[in-house]
Structures are given as C-alpha cells and as structure tokens.
Steps between C-alpha positions, in 0.01 A plus 500: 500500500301828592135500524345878413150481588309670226108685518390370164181646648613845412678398174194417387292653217186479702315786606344454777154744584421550884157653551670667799720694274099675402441611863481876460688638812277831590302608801149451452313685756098475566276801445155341683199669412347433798646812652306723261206350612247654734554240827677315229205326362312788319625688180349831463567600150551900538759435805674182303598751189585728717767311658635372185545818340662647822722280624884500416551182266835596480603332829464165300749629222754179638348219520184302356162515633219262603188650456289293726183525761636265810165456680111394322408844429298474125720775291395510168751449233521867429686612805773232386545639208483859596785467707677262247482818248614740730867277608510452103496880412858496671614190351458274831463166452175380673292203489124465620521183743748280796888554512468152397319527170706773467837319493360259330381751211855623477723192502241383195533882332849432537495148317368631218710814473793245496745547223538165292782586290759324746304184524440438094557119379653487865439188747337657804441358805188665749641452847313319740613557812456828628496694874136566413161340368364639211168470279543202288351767235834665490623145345262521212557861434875414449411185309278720268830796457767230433374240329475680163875572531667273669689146415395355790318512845604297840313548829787475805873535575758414276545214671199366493238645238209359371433531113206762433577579103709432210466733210439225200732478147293481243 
C-alpha cells in the first residue's frame, strides 16, 4: 500500500493573520532637531523658520521620516509640527517621535486599513509565533477588526490553537 503524506494544513479553510505580514517595509530615516539648534540646546525662532523654509525637503521624497530631538534640548511642540507640515506639502510620510513608535504607528495604520472581505464568516487563526515581539495592543486591534466578521477566532498554529471566539447561532 502507498502512503502520500498530505498538508491538510494548507487544505484548510483557515486563514491564518500574521502581524508580520503589517510590517511596512520602507526606510525611515531621522531628521533630529537638535541640529537646528544654536549649540543644539537653544531654538532661536527667526533662524529655526529660516531653516525650514530653506532647506530641500525633497531629499526625503523615498523614505519615511522621524521627526525627533535626540538629546534634552526643551523644543516646543511647534518646531515638530513645522517641520511635520513642510515633509507633508510633498506628500512624505512623517511622524513626530522614535523609529520605534513609528513602526509601531504603521503596522497598527495598517491593521485597520486591512481589507475584511476575504476573511467574512471565515475561521481565522492570529499566528503566534513570529521572528519578532510585538505590542500585545496589536492583538486587540485585530480582535476589535475581525470579530464583527468572522466565524471564528484561534490564537496559534494550526496545530495547536487556542480558542479566542466563536461567532454564536442564534
């Protein structure tokens, strides 16, 4: 008798959601503030706009950019924001804080951009295993975007899932 071995695995109807699959692969580079201040702990207003309004923005046109101030100079809010409008006036995506918040703003923009017509009164699973640690915050977000559509949710592998939700037949 021959013996086929068969991946019922990837038979299956499950869909299966990695939070990896939400990493957005682009460069983020740093634009530190600290390097428009005078000994890089003073902002002097007049020479602050003046940079902004004359520097080339466009070298920023391909990738993302962290607006940040690396050291414990006191900028006020403004200059974060001033700089923020400039990089959006040619469409750059920017955000106002670490490369880590960063990511972590665009893997949860990307949750909830997420297009739920492929996982409708499916059985999903949320992986659990992944090459990287994420916020558990990521976990609710997804619970809050499936839940309203989905059959079911299970926490794992295949192999070994853990029951989160079952949709109820009233």
């Amino acid at each position: 008798m021959k013996y086929e071995i068969e991946n019922r695995v990837s038979k299956s109807p499950l869909k299966t959601i990695d939070i990896e699959d939400f990493i957005v692969n682009s460069k983020i580079e740093i634009f530190d503030i600290k390097n428009w201040l005078k000994d890089e702990f003073i902002l002097i207003e007049k020479d602050f706009r003046k940079k902004v309004v004359s520097f080339d923005w466009s070298i920023y046109k391909k990738v993302f950019v962290s607006i940040q101030c690396t050291n414990n100079a006191i900028v006020p809010h403004w200059a974060f924001l001033l700089i923020s409008s400039e990089l959006k006036k040619l469409n750059i995506k920017n955000f106002i804080g670490s490369i880590s918040d960063f990511e972590n703003h665009l893997i949860n923009e990307a949750i909830n951009l997420m297009d739920l017509s492929a996982y409708h009164n499916k059985s999903v699973i949320i992986k659990g295993c992944s090459n990287k640690v994420f916020k558990e915050s990521f976990y609710s977000i997804l619970i809050d975007k499936l839940q309203p559509v989905v059959k079911s949710i299970m926490f794992g592998e295949a192999c070994s899932s853990v029951p989160i939700y079952k949709k109820r037949n009233d």
